[in-house]
C-alpha positions as CSV (number, residue, x, y, z in Angstrom):
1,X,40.8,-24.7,-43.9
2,X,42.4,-26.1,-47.2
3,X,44.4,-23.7,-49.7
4,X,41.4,-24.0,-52.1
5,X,38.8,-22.5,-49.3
6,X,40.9,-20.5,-48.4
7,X,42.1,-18.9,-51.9
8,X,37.9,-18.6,-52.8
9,X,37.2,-16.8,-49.6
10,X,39.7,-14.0,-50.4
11,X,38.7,-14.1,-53.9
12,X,34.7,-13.7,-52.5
13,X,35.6,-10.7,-50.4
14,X,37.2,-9.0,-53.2
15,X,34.9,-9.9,-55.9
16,X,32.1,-8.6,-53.3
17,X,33.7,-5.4,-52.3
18,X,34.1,-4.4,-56.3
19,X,30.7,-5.2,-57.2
20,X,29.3,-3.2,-54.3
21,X,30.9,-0.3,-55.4
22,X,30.0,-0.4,-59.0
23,X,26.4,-2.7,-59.1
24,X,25.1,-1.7,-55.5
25,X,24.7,-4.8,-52.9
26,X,22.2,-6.5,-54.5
27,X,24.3,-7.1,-58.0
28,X,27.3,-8.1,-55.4
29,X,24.7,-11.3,-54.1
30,X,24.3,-12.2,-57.1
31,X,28.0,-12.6,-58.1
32,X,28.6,-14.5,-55.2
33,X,26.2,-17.0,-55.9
34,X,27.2,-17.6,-59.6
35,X,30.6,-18.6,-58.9
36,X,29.1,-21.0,-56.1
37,X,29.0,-18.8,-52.8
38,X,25.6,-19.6,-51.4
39,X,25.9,-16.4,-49.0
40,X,22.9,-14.9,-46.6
41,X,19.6,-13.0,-48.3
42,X,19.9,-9.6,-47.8
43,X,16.7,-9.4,-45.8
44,X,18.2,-11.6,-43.6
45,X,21.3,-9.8,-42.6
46,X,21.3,-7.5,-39.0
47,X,20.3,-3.7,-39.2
48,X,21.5,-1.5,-37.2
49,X,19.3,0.2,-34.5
50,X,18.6,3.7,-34.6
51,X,20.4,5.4,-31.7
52,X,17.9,7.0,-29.6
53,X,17.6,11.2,-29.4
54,X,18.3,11.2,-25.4
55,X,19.0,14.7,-24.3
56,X,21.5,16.2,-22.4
57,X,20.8,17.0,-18.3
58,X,21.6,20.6,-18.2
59,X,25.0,21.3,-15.5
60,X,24.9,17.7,-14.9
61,X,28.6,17.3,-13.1
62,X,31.0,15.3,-14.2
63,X,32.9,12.6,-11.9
64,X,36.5,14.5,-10.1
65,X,35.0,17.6,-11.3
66,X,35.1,19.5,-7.9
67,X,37.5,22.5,-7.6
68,X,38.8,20.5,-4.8
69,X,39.5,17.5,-5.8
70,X,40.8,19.0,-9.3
71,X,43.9,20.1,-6.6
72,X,46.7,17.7,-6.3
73,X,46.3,15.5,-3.0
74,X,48.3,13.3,-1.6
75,X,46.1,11.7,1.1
76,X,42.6,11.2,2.0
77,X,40.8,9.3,4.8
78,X,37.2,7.9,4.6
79,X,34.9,8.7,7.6
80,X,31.8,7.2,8.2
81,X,28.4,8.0,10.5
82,X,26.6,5.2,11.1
83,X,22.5,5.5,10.8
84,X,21.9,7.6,13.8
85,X,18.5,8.8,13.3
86,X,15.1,6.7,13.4
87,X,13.0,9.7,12.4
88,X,14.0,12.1,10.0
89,X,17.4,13.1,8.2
90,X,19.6,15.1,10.0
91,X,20.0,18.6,7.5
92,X,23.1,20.8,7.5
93,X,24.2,18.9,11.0
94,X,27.4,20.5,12.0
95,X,29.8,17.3,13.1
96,X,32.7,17.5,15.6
97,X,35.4,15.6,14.4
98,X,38.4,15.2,16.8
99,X,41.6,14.7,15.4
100,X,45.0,13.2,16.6
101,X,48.2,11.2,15.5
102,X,46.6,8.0,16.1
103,X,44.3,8.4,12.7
104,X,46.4,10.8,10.8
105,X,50.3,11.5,10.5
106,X,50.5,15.1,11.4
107,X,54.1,15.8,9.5
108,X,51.8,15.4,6.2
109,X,49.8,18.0,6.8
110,X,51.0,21.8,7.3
111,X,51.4,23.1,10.9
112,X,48.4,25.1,10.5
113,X,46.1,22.8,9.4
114,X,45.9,24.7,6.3
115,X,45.7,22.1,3.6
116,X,42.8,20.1,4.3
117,X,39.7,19.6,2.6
118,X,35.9,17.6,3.1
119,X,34.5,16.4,0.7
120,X,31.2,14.0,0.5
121,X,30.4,10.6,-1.3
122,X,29.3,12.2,-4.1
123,X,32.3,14.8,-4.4
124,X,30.1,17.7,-3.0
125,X,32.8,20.3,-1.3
126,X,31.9,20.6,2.6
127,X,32.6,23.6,4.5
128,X,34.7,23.1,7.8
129,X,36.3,25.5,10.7
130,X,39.0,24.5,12.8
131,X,38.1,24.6,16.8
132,X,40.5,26.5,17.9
133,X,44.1,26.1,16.3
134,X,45.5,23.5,15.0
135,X,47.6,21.3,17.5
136,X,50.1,18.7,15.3
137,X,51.3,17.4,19.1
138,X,47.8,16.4,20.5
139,X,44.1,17.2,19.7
140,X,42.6,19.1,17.0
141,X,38.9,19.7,16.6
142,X,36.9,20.4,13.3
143,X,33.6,21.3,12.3
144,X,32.5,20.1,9.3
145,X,28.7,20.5,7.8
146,X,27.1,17.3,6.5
147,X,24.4,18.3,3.8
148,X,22.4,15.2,5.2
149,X,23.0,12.6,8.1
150,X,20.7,10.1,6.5
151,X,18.0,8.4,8.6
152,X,18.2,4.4,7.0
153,X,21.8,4.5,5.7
154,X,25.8,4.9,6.6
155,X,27.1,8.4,5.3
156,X,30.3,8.8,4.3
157,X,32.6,11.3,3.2
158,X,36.6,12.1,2.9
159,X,38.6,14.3,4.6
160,X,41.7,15.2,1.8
161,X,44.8,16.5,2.9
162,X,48.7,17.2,1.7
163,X,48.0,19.8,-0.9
164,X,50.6,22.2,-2.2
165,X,47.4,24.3,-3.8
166,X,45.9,24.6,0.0
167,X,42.2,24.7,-1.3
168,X,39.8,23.6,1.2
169,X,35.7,25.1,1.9
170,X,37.3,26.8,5.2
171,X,34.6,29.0,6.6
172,X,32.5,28.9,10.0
173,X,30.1,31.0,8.9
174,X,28.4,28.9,6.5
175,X,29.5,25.6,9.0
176,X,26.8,27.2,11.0
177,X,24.2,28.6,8.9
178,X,21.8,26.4,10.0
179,X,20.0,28.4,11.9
180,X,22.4,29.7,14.4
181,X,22.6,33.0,15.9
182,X,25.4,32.7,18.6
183,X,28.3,29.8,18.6
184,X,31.3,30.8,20.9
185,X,33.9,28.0,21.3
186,X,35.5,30.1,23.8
187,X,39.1,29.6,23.0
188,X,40.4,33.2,23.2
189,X,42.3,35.2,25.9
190,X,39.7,37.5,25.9
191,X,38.6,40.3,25.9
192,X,36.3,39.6,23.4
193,X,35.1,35.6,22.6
194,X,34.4,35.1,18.6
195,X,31.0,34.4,17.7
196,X,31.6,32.2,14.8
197,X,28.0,31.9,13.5
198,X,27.2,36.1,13.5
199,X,29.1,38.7,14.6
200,X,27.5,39.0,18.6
201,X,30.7,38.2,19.7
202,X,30.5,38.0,23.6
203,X,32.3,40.0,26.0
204,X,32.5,40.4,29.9
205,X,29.4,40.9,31.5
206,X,31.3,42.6,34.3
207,X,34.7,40.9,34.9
208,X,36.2,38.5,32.6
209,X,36.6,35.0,33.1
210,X,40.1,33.2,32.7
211,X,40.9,31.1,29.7
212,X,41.7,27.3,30.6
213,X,41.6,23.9,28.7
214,X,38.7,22.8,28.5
215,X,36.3,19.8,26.7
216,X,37.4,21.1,23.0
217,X,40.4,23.3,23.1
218,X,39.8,25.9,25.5
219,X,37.5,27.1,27.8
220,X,36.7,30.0,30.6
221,X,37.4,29.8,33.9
222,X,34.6,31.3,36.3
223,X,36.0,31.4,39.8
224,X,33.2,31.5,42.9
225,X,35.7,34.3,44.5
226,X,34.7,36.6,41.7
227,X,31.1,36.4,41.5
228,X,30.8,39.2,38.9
229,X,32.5,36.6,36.4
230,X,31.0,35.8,33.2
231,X,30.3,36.8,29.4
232,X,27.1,38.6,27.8
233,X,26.4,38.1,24.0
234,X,23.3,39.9,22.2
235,X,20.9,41.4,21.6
236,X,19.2,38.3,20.6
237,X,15.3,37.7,19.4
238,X,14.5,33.6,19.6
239,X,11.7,31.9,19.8
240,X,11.6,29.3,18.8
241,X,15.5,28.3,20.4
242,X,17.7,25.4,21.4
243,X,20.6,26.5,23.8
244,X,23.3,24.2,24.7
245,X,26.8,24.5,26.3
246,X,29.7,22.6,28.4
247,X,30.0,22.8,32.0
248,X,32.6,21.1,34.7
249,X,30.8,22.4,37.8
250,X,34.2,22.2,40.4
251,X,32.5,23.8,43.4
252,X,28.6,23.9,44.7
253,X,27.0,26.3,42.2
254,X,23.4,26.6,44.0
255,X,21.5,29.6,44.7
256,X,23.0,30.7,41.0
257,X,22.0,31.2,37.4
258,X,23.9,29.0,34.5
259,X,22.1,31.7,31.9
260,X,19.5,34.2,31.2
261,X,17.9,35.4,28.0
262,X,15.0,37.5,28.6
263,X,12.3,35.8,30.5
264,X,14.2,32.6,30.3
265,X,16.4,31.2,32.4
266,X,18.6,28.3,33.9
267,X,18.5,27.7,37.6
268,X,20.5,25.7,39.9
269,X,19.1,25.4,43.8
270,X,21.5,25.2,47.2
271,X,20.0,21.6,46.9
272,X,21.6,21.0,43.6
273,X,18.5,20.6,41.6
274,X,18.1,22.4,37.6
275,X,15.0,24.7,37.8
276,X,13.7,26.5,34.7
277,X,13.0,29.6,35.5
278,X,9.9,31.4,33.9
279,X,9.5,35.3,33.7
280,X,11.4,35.5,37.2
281,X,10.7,39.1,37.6
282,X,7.1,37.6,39.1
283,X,7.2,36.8,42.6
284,X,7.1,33.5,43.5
285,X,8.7,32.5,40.8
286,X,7.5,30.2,38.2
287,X,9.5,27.5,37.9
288,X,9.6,24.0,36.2
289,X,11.6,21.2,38.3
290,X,13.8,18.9,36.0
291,X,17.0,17.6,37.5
292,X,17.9,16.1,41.3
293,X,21.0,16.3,42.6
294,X,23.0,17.4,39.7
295,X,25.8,18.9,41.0
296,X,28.6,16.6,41.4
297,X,28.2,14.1,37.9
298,X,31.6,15.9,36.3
299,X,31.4,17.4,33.0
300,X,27.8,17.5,31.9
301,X,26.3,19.0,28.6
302,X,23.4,20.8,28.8
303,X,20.4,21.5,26.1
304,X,17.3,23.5,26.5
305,X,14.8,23.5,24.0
306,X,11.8,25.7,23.7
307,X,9.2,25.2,21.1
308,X,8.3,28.7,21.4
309,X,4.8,29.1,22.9
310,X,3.8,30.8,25.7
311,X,3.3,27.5,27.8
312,X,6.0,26.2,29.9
313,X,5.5,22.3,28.7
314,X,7.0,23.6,25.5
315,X,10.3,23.9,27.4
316,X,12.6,21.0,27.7
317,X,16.1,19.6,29.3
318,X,18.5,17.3,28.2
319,X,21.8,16.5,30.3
320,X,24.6,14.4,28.4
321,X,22.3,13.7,24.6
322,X,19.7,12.5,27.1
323,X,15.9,14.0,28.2
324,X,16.2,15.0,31.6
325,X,12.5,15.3,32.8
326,X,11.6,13.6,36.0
327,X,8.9,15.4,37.2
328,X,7.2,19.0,37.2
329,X,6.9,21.9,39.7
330,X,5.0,25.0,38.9
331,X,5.2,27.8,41.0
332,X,3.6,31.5,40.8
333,X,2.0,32.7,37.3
334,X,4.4,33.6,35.0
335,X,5.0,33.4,31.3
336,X,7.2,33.2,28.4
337,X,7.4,36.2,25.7
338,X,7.8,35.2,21.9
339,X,10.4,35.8,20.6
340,X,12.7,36.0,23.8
341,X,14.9,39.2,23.6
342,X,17.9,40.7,25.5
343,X,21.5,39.9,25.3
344,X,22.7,36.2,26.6
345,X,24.1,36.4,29.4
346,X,26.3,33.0,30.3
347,X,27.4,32.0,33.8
348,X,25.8,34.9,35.4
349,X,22.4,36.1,36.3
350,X,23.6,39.8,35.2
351,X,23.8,41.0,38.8
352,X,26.8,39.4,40.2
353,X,25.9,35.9,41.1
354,X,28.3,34.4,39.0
355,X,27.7,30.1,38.1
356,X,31.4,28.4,39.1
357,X,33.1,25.9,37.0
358,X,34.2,25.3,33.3
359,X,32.7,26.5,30.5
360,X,32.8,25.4,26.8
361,X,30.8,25.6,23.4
362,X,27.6,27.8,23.9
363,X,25.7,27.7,21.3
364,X,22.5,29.4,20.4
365,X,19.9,28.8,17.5
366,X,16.4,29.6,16.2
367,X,15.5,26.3,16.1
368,X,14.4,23.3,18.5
369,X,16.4,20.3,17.2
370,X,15.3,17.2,17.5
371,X,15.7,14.3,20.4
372,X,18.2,12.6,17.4
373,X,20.0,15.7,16.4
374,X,20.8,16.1,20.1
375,X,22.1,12.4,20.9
376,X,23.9,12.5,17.8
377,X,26.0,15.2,18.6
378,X,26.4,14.1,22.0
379,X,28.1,10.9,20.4
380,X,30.0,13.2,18.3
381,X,31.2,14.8,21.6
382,X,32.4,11.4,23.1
383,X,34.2,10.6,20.1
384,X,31.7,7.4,19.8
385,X,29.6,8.2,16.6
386,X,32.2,8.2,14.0
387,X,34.6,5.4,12.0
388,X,37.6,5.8,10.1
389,X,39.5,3.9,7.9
390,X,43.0,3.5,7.3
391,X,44.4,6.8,5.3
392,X,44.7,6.1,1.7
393,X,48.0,7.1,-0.8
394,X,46.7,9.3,-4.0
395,X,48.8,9.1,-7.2
């Protein structure tokens, strides 16, 4: 650009910006042009667009606007579930989540486990209980609700921890609110065994087993020499119901009951096969055959699912995430009573014929989850379900 061009561009902006504030913009073209500026019609130059009137979403949440995450962190961890179910989501599914210094550095974290925090992909707070207590030398379980496992997709969330604020969604009540009425993790001395989904905590039936490690954290102990051993929960009313628990069977435990909850219960034969038992007060017995041979495959875990009819096809097994059913055997003419009622009564049949071996995690719901809820959590279990990448530094 030459001196000249230069000099009558500066002169045209300030000749323009004069005339537009005394003649309007019109009388400010027309200047232009008579001192040889050949500048654009009006009608040509670019409007603006109207901005359009969009309204606000009412309590839409902002992004880092979670009480948690609001808290000064110093750590966080992604974990991720893999697509587990091919038939529906999985809602409110309370996850296992095993813990040890191979994924996290304990010294970060206090010794009680105190500040550490869930939260999910889309910064939703998610309640947790610690199984147990926290153990910075070895294991440490947690139970953490996911909202939804989702049927065609990864889910992810974070686990946050190194706070100085300590504010985490700690509470095993809502963890299980799903639907449960009795979850006893069985880690106390006794003599009373925390129900951490109600307040049916569960207590001796006669003579209180011992408290030993078990499959998370602790177990009980019931001892074949003390056949009055075992723990009674209740009064419950389910039907429908989906019973599971842990057991280590270390001797023979035929000819005894695993559980009973009114007419329902869990049989195991001298020849070591699972019988459901149906309104056993009838003589014989109505029973439905499931499992041969049983005894002696180490730790199992054990669901029964009842749809909550009157007819015994409604009643299912599963042994290790799987469906047990091999075949059926009906005996005498019992039935089932909906709902079920009576206390629980675990490793016992209430009358001193106690079921050896290790126990762990009973729990007791209102519900008959699914064939997918079930495997899932038996991954979970087996520490198989879940990924986790590499812990992350936070500003």
């Amino acid at each position: 650009m030459t001196k000249n061009s230069l000099f009558l561009t500066i002169t045209a902006v300030i000749l323009l910006t004069l005339a537009c504030s005394s003649c309007g913009q019109q009388g400010a073209w027309d200047l232009l042009s008579n001192i040889g500026i050949d500048p654009a019609s009006p009608e040509d130059l670019p409007t603006e667009e109207p901005v359009p009137n969009v309204p606000e979403v009412p309590n839409a949440p902002a992004t880092g606007d979670s009480p948690i995450l609001s808290d000064s962190w110093h750590y966080r961890m992604k974990i991720t579930i893999p697509q587990v179910s091919t038939i529906d989501n999985l809602i409110d599914f309370p996850l296992l989540l095993k813990l040890d210094s191979s994924l996290i550095d304990y010294t970060k974290i206090e010794p009680d486990g105190s500040d550490i925090a869930f939260i999910s992909s889309d910064e939703t707070p998610l309640y947790h209980e610690i199984d147990g207590s926290w153990n910075p030398s070895g294991d440490s379980y947690l139970w953490i609700k996911i909202p939804t496992v989702k049927i065609n997709d990864f889910t992810e969330f974070w686990m946050y921890y190194s706070s100085a604020s300590k504010t985490g969604n700690l509470n095993p009540q809502e963890v299980w609110g799903n639907q449960y009425l009795g979850v006893w993790h069985l880690n106390e001395t006794g003599p009373i065994w925390i129900n951490s989904a109600g307040t049916e905590n569960a207590v001796p039936s006669v003579e209180a087993p011992v408290t030993v490690p078990a499959w998370s954290g602790n177990g009980i102990s019931v001892e074949q020499t003390h056949p009055n051993q075992g723990l009674s929960a209740g009064p419950f009313s389910a039907g429908p119901l989906t019973l599971s628990f842990w057991l280590d069977q270390g001797v023979n435990i035929g000819g005894s009951r695993l559980f009973v909850l009114g007419d329902l219960s869990l049989y195991a034969s001298d020849a070591n096969d699972l019988y459901i038992e149906i309104d056993r007060t009838w003589f014989p017995m109505t029973k439905k055959y499931y499992a041969a041979n049983w005894y002696g495959v180490g730790p199992s875990w054990i669901v029964l699912t009842w749809a909550g009819t009157p007819s015994l096809s409604e009643v299912k097994l599963y042994l290790n995430g799987s469906l047990a059913a091999s075949s059926d055997e009906n005996i005498g003419f019992g039935w089932l009573s909906s709902p079920l009622s009576g206390n629980l009564i675990m490793a016992n049949s209430g009358s001193g014929q106690c079921t050896p071996g290790i126990w762990d995690e009973v729990h007791l719901s209102s519900a008959v989850r699914s064939e997918d809820w079930i495997n899932a959590s038996w991954r979970a279990y087996n520490n198989s379900l879940l990924t986790y990448d590499i812990p992350e530094n936070l500003p």
